[in-house]
Every structure is written in structure tokens, then in C-alpha cells.
C-alpha positions in Angstrom: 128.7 95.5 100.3 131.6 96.5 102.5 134.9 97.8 99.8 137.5 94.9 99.5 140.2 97.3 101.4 137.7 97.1 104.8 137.9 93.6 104.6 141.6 93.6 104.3 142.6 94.5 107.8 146.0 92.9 109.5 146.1 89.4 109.9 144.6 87.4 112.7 148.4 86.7 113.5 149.5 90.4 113.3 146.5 91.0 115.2 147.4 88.8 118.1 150.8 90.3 118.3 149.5 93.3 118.1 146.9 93.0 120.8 147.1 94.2 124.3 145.8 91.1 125.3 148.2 88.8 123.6 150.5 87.0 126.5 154.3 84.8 125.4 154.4 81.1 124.6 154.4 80.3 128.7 150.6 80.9 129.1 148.1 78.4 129.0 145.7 77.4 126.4 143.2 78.6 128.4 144.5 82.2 128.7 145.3 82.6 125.3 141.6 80.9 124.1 140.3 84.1 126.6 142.9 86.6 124.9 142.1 85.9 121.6 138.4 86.5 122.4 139.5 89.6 124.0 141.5 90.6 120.6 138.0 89.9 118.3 135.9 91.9 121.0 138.0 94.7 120.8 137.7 94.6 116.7 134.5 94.4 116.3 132.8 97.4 117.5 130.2 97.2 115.2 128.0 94.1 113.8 130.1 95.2 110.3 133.1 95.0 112.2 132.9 92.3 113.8 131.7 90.3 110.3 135.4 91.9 108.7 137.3 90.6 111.4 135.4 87.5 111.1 135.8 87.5 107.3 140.0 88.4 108.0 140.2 85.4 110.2 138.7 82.8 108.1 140.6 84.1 104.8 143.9 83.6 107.1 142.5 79.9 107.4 142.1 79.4 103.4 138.5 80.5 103.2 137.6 82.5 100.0 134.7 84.3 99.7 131.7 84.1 97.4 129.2 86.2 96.0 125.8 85.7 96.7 124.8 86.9 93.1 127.0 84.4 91.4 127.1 80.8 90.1 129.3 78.3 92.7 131.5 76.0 91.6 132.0 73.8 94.9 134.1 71.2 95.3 134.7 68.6 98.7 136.9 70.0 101.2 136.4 74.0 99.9 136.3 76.7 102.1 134.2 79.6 101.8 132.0 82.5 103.3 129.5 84.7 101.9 128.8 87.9 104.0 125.1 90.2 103.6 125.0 93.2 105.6 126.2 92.2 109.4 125.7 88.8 108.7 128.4 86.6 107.6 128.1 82.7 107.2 131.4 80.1 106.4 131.6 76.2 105.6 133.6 73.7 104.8 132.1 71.4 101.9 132.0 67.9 102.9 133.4 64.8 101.3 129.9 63.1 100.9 127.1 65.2 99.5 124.7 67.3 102.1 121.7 64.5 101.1 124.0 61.2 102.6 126.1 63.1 105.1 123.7 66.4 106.2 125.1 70.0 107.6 127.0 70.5 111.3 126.0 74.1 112.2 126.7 76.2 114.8 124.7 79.8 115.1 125.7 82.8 117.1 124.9 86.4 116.3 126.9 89.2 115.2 124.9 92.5 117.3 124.3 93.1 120.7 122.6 96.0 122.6 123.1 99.4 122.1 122.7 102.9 121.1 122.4 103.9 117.5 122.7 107.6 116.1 119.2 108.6 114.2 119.8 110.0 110.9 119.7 113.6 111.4 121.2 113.3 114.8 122.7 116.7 115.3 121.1 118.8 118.1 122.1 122.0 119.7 120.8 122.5 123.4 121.5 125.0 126.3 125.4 125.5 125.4 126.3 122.0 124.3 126.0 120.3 121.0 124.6 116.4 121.0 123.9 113.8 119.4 119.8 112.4 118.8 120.1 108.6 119.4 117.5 105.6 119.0 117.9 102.3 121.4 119.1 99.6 119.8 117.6 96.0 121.8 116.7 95.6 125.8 119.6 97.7 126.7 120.0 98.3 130.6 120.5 102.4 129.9 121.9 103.1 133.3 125.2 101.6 132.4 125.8 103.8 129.8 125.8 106.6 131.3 129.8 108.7 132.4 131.1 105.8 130.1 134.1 107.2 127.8 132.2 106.5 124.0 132.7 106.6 120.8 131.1 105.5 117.1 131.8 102.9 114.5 129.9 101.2 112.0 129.5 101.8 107.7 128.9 104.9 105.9 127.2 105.3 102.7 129.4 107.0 100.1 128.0 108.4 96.3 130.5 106.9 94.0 127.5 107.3 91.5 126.2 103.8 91.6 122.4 103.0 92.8 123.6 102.0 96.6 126.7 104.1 96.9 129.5 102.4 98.6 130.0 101.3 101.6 132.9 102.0 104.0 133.5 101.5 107.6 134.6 103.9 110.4 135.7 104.2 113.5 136.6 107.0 116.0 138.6 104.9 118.4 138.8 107.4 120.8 136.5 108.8 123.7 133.7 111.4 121.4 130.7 111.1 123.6 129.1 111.1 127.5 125.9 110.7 128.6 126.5 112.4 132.5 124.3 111.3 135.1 122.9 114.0 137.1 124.3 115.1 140.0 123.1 113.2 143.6 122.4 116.9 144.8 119.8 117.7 141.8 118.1 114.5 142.6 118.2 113.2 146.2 116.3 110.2 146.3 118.1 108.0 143.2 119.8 106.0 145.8 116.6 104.6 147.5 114.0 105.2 144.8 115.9 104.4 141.9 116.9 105.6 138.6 114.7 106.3 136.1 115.8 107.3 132.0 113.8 108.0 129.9 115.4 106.6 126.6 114.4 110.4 124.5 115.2 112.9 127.1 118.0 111.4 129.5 119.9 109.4 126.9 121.6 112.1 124.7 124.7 112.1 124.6 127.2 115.4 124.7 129.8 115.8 122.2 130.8 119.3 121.9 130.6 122.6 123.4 129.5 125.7 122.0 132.5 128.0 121.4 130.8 130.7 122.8 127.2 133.1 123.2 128.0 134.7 119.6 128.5 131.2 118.4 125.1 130.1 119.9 123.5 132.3 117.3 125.8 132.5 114.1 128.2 129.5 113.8 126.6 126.5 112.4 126.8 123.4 114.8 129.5 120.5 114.3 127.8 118.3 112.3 127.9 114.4 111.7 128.5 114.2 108.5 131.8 116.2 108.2 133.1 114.3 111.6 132.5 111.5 109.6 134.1 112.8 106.3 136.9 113.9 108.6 137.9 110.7 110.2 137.5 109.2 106.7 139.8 111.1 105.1 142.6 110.9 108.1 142.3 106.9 107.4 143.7 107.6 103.7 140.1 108.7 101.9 139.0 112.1 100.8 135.6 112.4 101.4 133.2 115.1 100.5 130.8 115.4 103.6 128.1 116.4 101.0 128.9 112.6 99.3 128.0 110.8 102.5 124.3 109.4 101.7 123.6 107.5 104.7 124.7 105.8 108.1 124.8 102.7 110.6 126.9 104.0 113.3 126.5 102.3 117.0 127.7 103.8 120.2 130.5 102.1 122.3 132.6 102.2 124.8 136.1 102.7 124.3 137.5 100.8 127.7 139.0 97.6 126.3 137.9 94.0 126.9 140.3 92.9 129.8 141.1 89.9 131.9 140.3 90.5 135.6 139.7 88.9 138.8 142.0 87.7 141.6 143.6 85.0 139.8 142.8 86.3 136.0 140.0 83.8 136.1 137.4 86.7 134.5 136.7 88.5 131.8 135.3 91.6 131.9 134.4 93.2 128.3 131.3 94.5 125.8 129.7 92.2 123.7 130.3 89.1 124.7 126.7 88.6 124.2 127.5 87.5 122.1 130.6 87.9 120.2 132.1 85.5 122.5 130.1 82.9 120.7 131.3 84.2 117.1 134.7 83.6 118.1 134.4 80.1 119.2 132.3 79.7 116.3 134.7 80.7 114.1 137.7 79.3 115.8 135.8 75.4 115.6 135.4 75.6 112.3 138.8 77.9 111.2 140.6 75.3 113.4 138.4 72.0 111.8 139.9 68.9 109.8 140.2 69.4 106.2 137.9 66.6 105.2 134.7 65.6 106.6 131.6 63.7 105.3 129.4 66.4 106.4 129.4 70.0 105.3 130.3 72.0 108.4 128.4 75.5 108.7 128.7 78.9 111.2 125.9 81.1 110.3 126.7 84.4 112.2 123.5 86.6 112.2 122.5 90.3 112.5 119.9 91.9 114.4 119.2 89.1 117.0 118.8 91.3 119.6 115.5 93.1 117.5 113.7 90.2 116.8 115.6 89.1 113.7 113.2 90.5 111.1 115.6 91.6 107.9 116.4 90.3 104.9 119.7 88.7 106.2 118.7 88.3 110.3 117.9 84.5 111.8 114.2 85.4 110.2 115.3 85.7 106.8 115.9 83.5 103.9 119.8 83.9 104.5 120.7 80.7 106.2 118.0 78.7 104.0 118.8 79.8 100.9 122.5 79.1 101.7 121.6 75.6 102.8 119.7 75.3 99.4 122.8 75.9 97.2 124.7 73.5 99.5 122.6 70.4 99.1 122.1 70.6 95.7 119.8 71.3 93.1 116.9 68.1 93.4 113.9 69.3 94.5 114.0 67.1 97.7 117.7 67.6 98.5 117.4 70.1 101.0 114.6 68.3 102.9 116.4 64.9 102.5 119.9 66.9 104.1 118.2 68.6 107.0 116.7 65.4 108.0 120.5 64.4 108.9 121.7 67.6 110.1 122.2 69.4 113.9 122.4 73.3 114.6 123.8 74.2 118.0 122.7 77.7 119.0 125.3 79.4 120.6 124.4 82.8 122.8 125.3 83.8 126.2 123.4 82.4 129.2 122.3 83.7 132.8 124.6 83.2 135.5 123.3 83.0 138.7 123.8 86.3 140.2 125.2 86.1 144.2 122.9 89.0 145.0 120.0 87.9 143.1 120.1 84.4 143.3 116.1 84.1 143.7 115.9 85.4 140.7 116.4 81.7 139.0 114.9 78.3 139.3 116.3 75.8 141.4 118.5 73.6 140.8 119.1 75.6 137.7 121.8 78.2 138.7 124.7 78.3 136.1 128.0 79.3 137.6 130.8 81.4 136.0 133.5 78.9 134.9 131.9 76.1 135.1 131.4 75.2 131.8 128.7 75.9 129.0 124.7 76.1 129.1 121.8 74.2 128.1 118.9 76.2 127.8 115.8 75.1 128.2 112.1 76.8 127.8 109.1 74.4 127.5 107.3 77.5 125.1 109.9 77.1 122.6 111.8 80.4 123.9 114.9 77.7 123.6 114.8 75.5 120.9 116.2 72.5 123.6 114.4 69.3 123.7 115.3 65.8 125.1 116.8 64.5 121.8 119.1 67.8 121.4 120.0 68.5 124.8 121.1 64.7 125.1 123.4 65.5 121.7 124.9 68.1 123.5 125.3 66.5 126.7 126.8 63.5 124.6 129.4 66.1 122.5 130.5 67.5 126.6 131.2 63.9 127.8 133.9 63.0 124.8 135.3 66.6 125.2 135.6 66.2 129.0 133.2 68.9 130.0 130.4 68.9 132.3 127.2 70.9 131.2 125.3 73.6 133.2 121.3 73.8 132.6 118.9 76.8 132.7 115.3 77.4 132.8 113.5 80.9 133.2 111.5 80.6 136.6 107.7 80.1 136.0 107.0 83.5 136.9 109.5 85.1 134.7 109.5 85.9 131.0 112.0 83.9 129.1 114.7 85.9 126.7 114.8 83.9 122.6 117.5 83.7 120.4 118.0 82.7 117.2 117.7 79.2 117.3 114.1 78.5 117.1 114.1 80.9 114.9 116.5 79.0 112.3 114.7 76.1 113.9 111.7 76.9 112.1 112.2 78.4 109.4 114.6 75.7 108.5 113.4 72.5 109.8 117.3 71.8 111.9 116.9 70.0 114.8 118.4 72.4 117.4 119.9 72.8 120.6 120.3 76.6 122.4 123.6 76.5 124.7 126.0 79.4 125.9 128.3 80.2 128.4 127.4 81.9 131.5 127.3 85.3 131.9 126.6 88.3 134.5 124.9 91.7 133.6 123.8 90.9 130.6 123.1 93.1 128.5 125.2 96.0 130.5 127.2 98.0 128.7 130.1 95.9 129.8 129.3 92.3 130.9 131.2 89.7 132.8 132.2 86.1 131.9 134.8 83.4 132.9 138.0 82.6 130.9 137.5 78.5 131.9 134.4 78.7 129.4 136.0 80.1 126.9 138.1 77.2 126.0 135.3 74.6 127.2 133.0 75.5 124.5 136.0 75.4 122.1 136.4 71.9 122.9 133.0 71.1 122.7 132.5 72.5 118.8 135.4 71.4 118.0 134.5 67.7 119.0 130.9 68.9 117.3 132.9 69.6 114.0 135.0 66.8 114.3 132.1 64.3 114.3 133.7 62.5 116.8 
């Protein structure tokens, strides 16, 4: 569990003032929906970050949160979130109980693509000291490379308990490169391609050795006092020996950013898929007080693995949560689900200009043009007629017009985490997202116009209208 005081942060307001992306009363809804986006991206460099931003925003709202290990005393209209590990998950308790009235839930996921430091990391090579790194999800490794990087995530500290204690960190400044090699050592990468290979070209540098004397007597800069160092400038004193463990990610250290001719784009990392989280979290932080149903985000880790852990789409997180909420008869849960709807939120593929054969049809989602359905006839997508038609129904009374996308027949269809909750929990389920370009890249490209569409459209979702 992440210390109280990690949780604590600045407000969501201060944060917004704060933020270089926050614009005066004059700008649109639109642009501010995309700027505050912009202002959770930039938080959340981590799966554990982006959970304590998530967990700062929703406690600005009136949420409280609640241990997993304790008895709850729920009443209608409460407002609460329980986090485990990266995953977080928030409701609002309805006015009629789960069995008459059923859960409104909206999924997303917390991670996204990456590297991730292994833990003995530190290697000394040919003059330079690196770091040994492991590759987190279908990353596309090109675009990492002569990127300015640095690491966040949680440290384990010995405070003398069992698990230690866990703290987050953050470097916030350019630490690390991967360079490419030079064009002249390798003359054909313009016509033949380049090709990493994920343990020898994907290293990354971050140090020097001092000298050839050093080379043989001076002990290389190692992780765990950078880490003990950084903690203690942020108002801790940490013994390096007391670190136990680590979850740190790579990341780039450009900010998110609104771009294009007429400030129509965004251009940022992770939106796959924190961009989802925050209009997530901003439908239900932003949702009427009372409600017969019990309203639900269920914000998961490791999505972008496969969701095997005890608190990923796979495990018995969102269930168990689900459980408590309908009550204790031993067909409550069953009877609830039966009159509940999970929209599965994650990023979608926009049709590329350059590689437009690389869709379907007729089934070319354009940037800006409002969110996603997502379709895959193998249950890739949990979409069927009945959900899609939900969805398309929740556009038309927010005034939005939906996109559609299928995988062509001869390409392999991406999953997310909705037929995985799907399954495991019985929800009837619809996959959506906005549309996005390089996917996947290091730093990915979206429209602002979406951001505030699928706002509109969860918030009509959570307003049962």
C-alpha cells in the first residue's frame, strides 16, 4: 500500500493552476476537457501514479477511501474507492439496492507500454554505465530510442514490517538515452529497416565512467542509492541499504501538449490509455448525487500483459468488489449483474493517411470524430448487437455520432479488458475508445474534439438518462 502522504498530492484545482496546460476562463469546454487530460497524463508517469492522482481527484470530489481488509458500512449516495496495487476502483452507492437497480460501469486501464528496469539493473560496459531493462507490453522500441527519459514508479522501503513500505518516486528530469546508431555504422536502415533487439539494442545509458582508473577501482553508480538520493531530496532519509525492492517504468520526460494547426491535436504518452481514466473519472467525479443504480469505474493494472495478477481485469478485484456491493444473499450478485452495463473504455485505431489499407472498409475511424465501437466477431471486443446498440443509443441523447472498427480478416485483432471483466463477471459489455494514431509509440497522437465527446457520452451513461 502506497503511504497516506503519496496519496496527498496538490489538489486537482491547484493542479490545474498549476499546470502548463491550464488555459483562462475564455477557452472552451472543449480545450479545457483536452487540458485537463493533458494535466493527469503528465501526473501519472507510472500505473501507481496515475492511481494517486486518480485517488487525489476523486477525494477532491467527496470520495473517501476504504480498505479492502475491513468491514463497510455503506450507505445510498456514499462515495468511495478502494485502490490494490495499480489498480484503483470508485462508486457512488445507489439509492435502490444493486439487486432492483444493478451497477453502471465504466472500465479503462491504468498501464500502458513500456520499459521496466530489472532488479539488478546496473551494468557497466565499454566506458558507460547502464541500466539492464525488461519490455513491458507490445511496445514499438524504435520510438524510444534519442528520447530524453527518466524513471518513476514505487520503492520498497524496510520499516521492519513483513512488506516494507511503499513509496513513490520520480526523477522528473532527463536520466536516460537509448542512442540510435549512427546512419554511417549502418547504411542500409533507411531501406531495409530497423531492427532492435529488445536485450542488446535497448539499454539505456545513464552515466559515464569518470575515467580508465575508475573503470577498474570506483564502484559503479548504482540504483539503489539514485533512488535513496532522490528520496531523500523529496523530504525522506533513506538508507540505500533499506530499499528491498522496485517497480520503476521508463518515460519520457517531453510533456503532453496540444498541437496541430488550429490546437485541434493532442500529442502526448499514455493516452492509451489514461485518456480513458480521465474521462472515467471525470463522469463519475462530475455525476449526480443520487442515482438508483450504483455507479462504478474500475481502473485496472497490467492490461497491456494480459491482465493475469491478483488485482488486473483477470483477477478477482472487480468481482469481489461487485460482491460487497450487492449484498450479502447468496443470489444478489447474480440477480444485480443481470441489470447491469460495463462500457469498456481503451483507445482505438485511427485510420492511418499512409496506411489506410491497413483497415477494413468502411471501418476507418477518424481523429475528431467522435468515439469507437469496437467490434471482433472472436470475442477480441466484447461488442455485440445488444451493447453496441446501448452505446449507439447513449451517443444519440448526448449528440454524438459514433465511429466503428473491425480488425481486417487477415489481421490479428488487439483485446482489452472488457471481455475479460466480461467473463469473469457475467456484465454485459460494450468495448469503445477514441481514436488514436501510433499506438502504442512512445508518444501517441489523439484529437481534443474526442476528448469532450466521450465525456458527454459517460456522463449521459452515468446519468441514466
Amino acid at each position: 500500500m502506497l503511504t497516506p502522504d503519496d496519496r496527498a498530492g496538490s489538489s486537482a484545482a491547484e493542479q490545474m493552476a498549476s499546470s502548463p496546460h491550464a488555459h483562462d476562463a475564455t477557452m472552451d469546454a472543449t480545450t479545457t476537457d483536452a487540458d485537463a487530460l493533458l494535466t493527469y497524463i503528465d501526473a501519472s508517469p507510472s500505473p501507481y501514479h496515475a492511481v494517486t492522482a486518480a485517488a487525489a481527484r476523486l477525494t477532491e470530489a467527496g470520495f473517501d477511501e476504504l480498505a479492502l481488509e475491513q468491514r463497510w458500512q455503506l450507505q445510498p449516495g456514499g462515495r468511495h474507492f478502494v485502490i490494490k496495487g495499480g489498480s484503483i476502483a470508485a462508486f457512488i452507492v445507489g439509492s435502490s439496492a444493486p439487486v432492483d437497480s444493478g451497477f453502471l460501469a465504466i472500465g479503462a486501464h491504468t498501464d500502458s507500454p513500456n520499459l521496466r528496469l530489472k532488479p539488478q539493473p546496473d551494468l557497466r560496459r565499454h566506458g558507460y554505465h547502464q541500466l539492464a531493462v525488461e519490455i513491458y507490453g507490445g511496445v514499438l522500441l524504435s520510438t524510444w530510442l534519442d528520447r530524453d527519459l527518466s524513471l518513476a514508479g514505487r520503492v520498497v522501503i524496510d520499516d521492519g514490517s513483513d512488506g516494507g513500505r511503499s513509496e513513490l518516486v520520480d526523477f522528473r528530469r532527463p536520466l536516460l538515452r537509448i542512442p540510435n546508431l549512427a546512419i554511417h555504422l549502418e547504411r542500409t536502415v533507411n531501406t531495409d529497416g530497423l531492427k532492435l533487439n529488445a536485450q542488446r539494442h535497448m539499454v539505456p545509458i545513464w552515466a559515464l565512467e569518470r575515467s580508465a582508473k575508475a573503470a577498474k577501482d570506483e564502484p559503479a553508480p548504482a540504483l539503489r542509492q539514485a533512488l535513496a538520493g532522490q528520496l531523500s531530496d523529496a523530504g525522506r532519509e533513506i538508507n540505500p541499504e533499506a530499499i528491498l525492492g522496485w517497480d520503476l517504468c521508463l518515460y519520457d520526460t517531453q510533456p503532453a501538449a496540444i498541437a496541430g494547426l488550429r490546437q485541434e491535436l493532442i500529442h502526448a504518452a499514455r493516452l492509451d490509455n489514461l485518456a480513458s481514466c480521465h474521462t472515467a473519472l471525470t463522469a463519475l467525479t462530475t455525476a449526480a448525487a443520487e442515482h438508483p443504480a450504483t455507479r462504478v469505474i474500475l481502473l485496472y493494472d497490467h492490461e497491456e500483459v494480459g491482465s493475469r495478477s491478483a488485482h488486473g481485469a483477470a483477477s478477482p478485484f472487480a468481482l469481489d468488489l461487485l460482491g460487497r456491493l450487492a449484498g450479502p444473499d447468496h443470489d444478489a450478485l447474480t440477480r444485480a449483474v443481470a441489470r447491469s452495463f460495463l462500457i469498456s473504455a481503451d483507445m482505438a485505431h485511427a485510420v492511418h493517411p499512409n496506411y489506410a489499407d491497413k483497415h477494413e472498409p468502411g471501418h476507418r475511424p477518424v481523429l475528431g470524430r467522435g468515439p469507437v465501437i469496437k467490434t471482433n466477431v472472436s470475442q477480441a471486443y466484447a461488442s455485440d448487437a445488444e451493447s453496441s446498440a446501448r452505446f449507439v443509443r447513449l451517443c444519440q441523447r448526448a449528440g454524438v455520432e459514433p465511429q466503428h472498427f473491425v480488425s481486417r480478416s487477415d489481421l490479428a485483432c488487439g483485446s482489452t479488458i472488457g471481455p475479460i471483466t466480461a467473463g469473469r463477471v457475467g456484465l454485459p459489455t460494450v468495448d469503445v475508445g477514441n481514436p488514436l494514431l501510433s499506438m502504442h509509440s512512445i508518444r501517441e497522437m489523439a484529437a481534443v474534439e474526442d476528448v469532450g465527446a466521450m465525456q458527454k457520452v459517460l456522463g449521459v451513461f452515468f446519468a441514466g438518462r
